[in-house]
C-alpha positions in Angstrom: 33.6 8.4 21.3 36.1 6.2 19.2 38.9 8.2 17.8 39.7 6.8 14.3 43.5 6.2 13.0 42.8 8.0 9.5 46.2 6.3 8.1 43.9 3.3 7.8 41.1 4.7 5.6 41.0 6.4 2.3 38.8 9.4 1.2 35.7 7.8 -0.9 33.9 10.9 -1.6 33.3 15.1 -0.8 29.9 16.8 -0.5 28.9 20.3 1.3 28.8 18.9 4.7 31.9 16.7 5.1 33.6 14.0 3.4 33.3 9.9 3.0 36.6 7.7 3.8 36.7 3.8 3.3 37.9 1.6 5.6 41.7 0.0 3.6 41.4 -3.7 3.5 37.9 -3.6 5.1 35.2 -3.9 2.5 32.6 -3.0 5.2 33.2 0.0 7.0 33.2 3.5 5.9 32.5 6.6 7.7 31.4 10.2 7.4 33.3 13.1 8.8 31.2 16.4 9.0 33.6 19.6 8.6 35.1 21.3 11.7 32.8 23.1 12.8 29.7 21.3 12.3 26.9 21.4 14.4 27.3 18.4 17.1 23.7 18.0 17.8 22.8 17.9 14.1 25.3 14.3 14.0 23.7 12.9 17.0 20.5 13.5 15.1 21.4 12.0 11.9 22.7 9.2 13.1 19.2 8.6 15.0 17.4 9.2 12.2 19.4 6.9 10.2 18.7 3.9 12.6 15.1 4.5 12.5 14.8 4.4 8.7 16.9 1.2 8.5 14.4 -0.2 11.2 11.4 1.2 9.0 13.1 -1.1 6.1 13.8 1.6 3.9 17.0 0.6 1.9 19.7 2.3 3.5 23.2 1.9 4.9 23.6 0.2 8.3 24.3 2.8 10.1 26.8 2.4 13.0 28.5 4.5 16.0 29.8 8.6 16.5 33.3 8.2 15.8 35.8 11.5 15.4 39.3 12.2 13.8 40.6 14.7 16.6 39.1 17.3 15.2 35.8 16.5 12.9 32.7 14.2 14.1 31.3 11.6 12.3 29.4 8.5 11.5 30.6 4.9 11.2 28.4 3.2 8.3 28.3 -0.1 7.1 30.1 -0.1 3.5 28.3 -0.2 0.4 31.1 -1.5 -2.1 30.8 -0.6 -6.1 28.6 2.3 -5.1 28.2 5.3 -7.4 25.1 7.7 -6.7 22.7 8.8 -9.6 24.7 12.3 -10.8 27.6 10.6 -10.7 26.2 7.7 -12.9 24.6 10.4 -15.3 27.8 11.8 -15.6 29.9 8.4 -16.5 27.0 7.6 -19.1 25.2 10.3 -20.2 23.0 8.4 -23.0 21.6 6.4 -19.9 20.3 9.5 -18.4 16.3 8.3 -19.3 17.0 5.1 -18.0 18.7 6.2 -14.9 16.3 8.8 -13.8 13.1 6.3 -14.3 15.1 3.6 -11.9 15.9 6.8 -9.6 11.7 7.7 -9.8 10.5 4.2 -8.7 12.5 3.8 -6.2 10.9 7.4 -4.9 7.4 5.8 -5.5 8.6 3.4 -3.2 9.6 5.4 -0.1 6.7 7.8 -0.8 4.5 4.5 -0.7 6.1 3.6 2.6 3.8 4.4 5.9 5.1 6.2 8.9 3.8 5.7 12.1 2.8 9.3 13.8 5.7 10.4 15.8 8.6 8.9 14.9 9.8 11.2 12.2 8.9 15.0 12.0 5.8 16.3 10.5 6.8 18.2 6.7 4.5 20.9 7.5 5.6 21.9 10.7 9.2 21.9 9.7 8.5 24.5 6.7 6.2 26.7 9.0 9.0 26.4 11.1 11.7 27.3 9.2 9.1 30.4 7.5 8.3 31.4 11.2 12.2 32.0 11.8 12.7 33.8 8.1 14.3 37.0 7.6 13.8 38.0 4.1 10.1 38.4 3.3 7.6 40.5 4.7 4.7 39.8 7.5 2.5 40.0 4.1 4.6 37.5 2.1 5.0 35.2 4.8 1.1 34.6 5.3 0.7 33.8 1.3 3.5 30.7 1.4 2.3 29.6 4.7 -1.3 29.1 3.3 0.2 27.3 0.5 2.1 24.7 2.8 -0.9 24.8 4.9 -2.7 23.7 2.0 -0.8 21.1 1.2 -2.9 17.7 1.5 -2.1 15.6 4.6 -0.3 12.2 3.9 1.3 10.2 6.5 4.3 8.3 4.3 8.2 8.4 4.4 9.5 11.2 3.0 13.5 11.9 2.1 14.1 15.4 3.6 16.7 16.4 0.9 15.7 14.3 -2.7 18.0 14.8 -5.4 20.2 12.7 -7.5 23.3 12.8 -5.0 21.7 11.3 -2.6 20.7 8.0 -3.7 23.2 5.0 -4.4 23.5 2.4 -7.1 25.3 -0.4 -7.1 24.7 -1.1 -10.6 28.2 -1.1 -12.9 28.8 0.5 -15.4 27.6 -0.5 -18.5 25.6 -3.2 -17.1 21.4 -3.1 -18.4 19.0 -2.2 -15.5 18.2 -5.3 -15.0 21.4 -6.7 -14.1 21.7 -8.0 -10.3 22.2 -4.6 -7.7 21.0 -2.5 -5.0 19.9 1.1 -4.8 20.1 2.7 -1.4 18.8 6.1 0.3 21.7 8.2 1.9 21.8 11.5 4.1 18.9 11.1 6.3 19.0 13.9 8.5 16.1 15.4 6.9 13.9 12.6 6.8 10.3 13.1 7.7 6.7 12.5 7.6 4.2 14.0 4.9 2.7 14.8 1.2 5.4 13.6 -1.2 5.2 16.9 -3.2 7.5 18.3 -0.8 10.3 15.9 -1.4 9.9 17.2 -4.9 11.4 20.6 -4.6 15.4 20.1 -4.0 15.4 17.6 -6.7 13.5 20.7 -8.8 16.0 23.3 -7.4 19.2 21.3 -8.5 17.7 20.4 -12.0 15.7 23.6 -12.8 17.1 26.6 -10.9 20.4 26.0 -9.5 23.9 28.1 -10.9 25.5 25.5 -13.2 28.9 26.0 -11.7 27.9 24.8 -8.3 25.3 21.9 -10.2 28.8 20.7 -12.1 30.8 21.2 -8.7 28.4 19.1 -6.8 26.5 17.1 -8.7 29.4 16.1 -12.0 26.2 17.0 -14.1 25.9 20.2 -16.4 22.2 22.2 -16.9 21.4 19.7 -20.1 21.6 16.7 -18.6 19.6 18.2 -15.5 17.1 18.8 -17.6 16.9 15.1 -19.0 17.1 13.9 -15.6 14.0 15.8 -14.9 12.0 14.8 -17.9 12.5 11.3 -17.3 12.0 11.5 -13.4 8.5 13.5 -14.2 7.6 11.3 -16.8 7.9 8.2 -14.9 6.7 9.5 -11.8 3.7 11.2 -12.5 2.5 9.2 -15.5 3.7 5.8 -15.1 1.1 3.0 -14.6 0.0 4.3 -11.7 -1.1 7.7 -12.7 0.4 10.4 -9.9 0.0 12.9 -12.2 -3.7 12.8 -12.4 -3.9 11.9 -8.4 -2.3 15.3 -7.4 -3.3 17.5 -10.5 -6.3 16.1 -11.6 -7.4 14.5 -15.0 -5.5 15.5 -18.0 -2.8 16.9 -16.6 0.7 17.1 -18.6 4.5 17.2 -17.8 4.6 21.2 -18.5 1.8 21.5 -15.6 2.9 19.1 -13.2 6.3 21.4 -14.0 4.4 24.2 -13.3 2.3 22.9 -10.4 5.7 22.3 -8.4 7.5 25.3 -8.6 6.0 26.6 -4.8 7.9 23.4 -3.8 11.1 24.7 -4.9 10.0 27.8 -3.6 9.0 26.6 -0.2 12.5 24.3 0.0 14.4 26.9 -0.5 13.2 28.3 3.4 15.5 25.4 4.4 18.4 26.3 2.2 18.6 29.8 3.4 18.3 28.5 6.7 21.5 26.4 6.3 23.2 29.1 4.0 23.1 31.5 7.7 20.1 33.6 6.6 21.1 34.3 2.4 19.6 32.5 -0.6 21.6 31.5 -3.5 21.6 33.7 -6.3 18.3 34.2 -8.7 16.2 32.2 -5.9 14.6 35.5 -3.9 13.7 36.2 -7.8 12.1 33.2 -8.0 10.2 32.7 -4.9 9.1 36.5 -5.7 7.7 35.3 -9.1 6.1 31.8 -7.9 4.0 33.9 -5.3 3.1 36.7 -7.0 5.1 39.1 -4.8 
């Protein structure tokens, strides 16, 4: 494992796993370093999954080798220069928040259009029955009513993020410049990536926008509760009732934004299983309320 001279990058960017550092006078090489601590095997995964979606052709850094500073682990990517990801562009120019979260919904029509052969990326449902199998903090009773509901969920074999939300795809579009100006949008942080109904990639961006304390949206995401919320509409309207009519696909004829709102709250509810998993067994605050209300407990 390369150990990396960190006098010869600069930090880029923070999130809850680690932090980004550019490569000084080396436009194209950055790399992630995970926080001390971090699980070993969950790197080594990311970093396979991340070379299997750049071979499946969706847009995404290059990834490149395990690299470590002494004392953290990390990634070695190919550089993305003028990059800024969707919160942070919402942020910088809030009256482009329509415009930004239709780009950002497209693109998602795109990977969810994507096929995945069988095997090479885990399987949605099993993760979440997975993840509901291990749970702590609902009952045997409780337990059976959410996994019928992810049992329920139709079958679909297409590309799924893992963790969709606004942080975690990349523009290089700059600032000020009309949507149609010359750039690339890219996918980042992989490790969740998997095969299934796009529905389920749904309920982090829902969490973040909908649910989520607006201290730690502003902390994480440079966006406050209003904005969320305009990032939402857009995404939904463009989504679900652009030309080719998701809406009525997955809810049936006549459907509107405040039922397609409505219709995925359980996916919110079900993403959650994987945030109190990687909170240690807790669930952020308001979200056991919520989950209690979406299921009728």
């Amino acid at each position: 494992m390369e150990k990396l001279d960190m006098s010869l990058y600069v930090q880029s960017g923070e999130g809850a796993n680690g932090c980004s550092y550019d490569m000084i006078g080396n436009p194209d090489v950055m790399v992630k370093l995970y926080n001390e601590g971090y699980d070993t095997s969950t790197i080594f995964t990311e970093l396979e999954v991340a070379e299997k979606v750049f071979i499946l052709g969706v847009p995404s850094p290059e990834p490149g080798q395990i690299v470590t500073d002494g004392k953290r682990i990390g990634i070695r990517f190919r550089r993305i220069t003028g990059k800024r990801s969707f919160s942070r562009m919402s942020a910088d120019e809030p009256g482009r928040v329509d415009e930004f979260s239709r780009e950002f919904a497209r693109y998602y029509k795109g990977l969810h259009s994507t096929e995945c052969p069988e095997g090479l990326f885990p399987d949605a449902k099993e993760q979440f029955l997975h993840l509901l199998d291990a749970d702590r903090l609902f009952t045997t009773e409780q337990k059976k009513v959410i996994g019928d509901f992810i049992r329920n969920v139709p079958d679909c074999t297409t590309a799924l993020h893992g963790d969709m939300h606004m942080g975690n795809v990349i523009s290089t579009l700059k600032p000020g410049a009309p949507l149609d100006s010359p750039h690339n949008v890219y996918f980042i942080d992989l490790g969740y990536f998997a095969r299934g109904c796009p529905l389920f990639d749904m309920g982090m961006l829902n969490n973040i926008c909908l649910y989520a304390d607006d201290e730690f949206r502003y902390h994480d995401f440079h966006i406050h509760a209003d904005i969320a919320r305009k990032f939402w509409d857009g995404f939904v309207d463009e989504y679900f009732f652009g030309t080719d009519k998701l809406g009525e696909k997955w809810f049936g004829k006549g459907v509107d934004a405040a039922a397609v709102e409505k219709a995925l709250e359980p996916f919110y509810a079900v993403k959650m299983l994987l945030v109190e998993y990687n909170l240690g067994g807790v669930l952020p605050p308001g979200a056991k309320e919520d989950i209690d209300r979406i299921f009728g407990f």
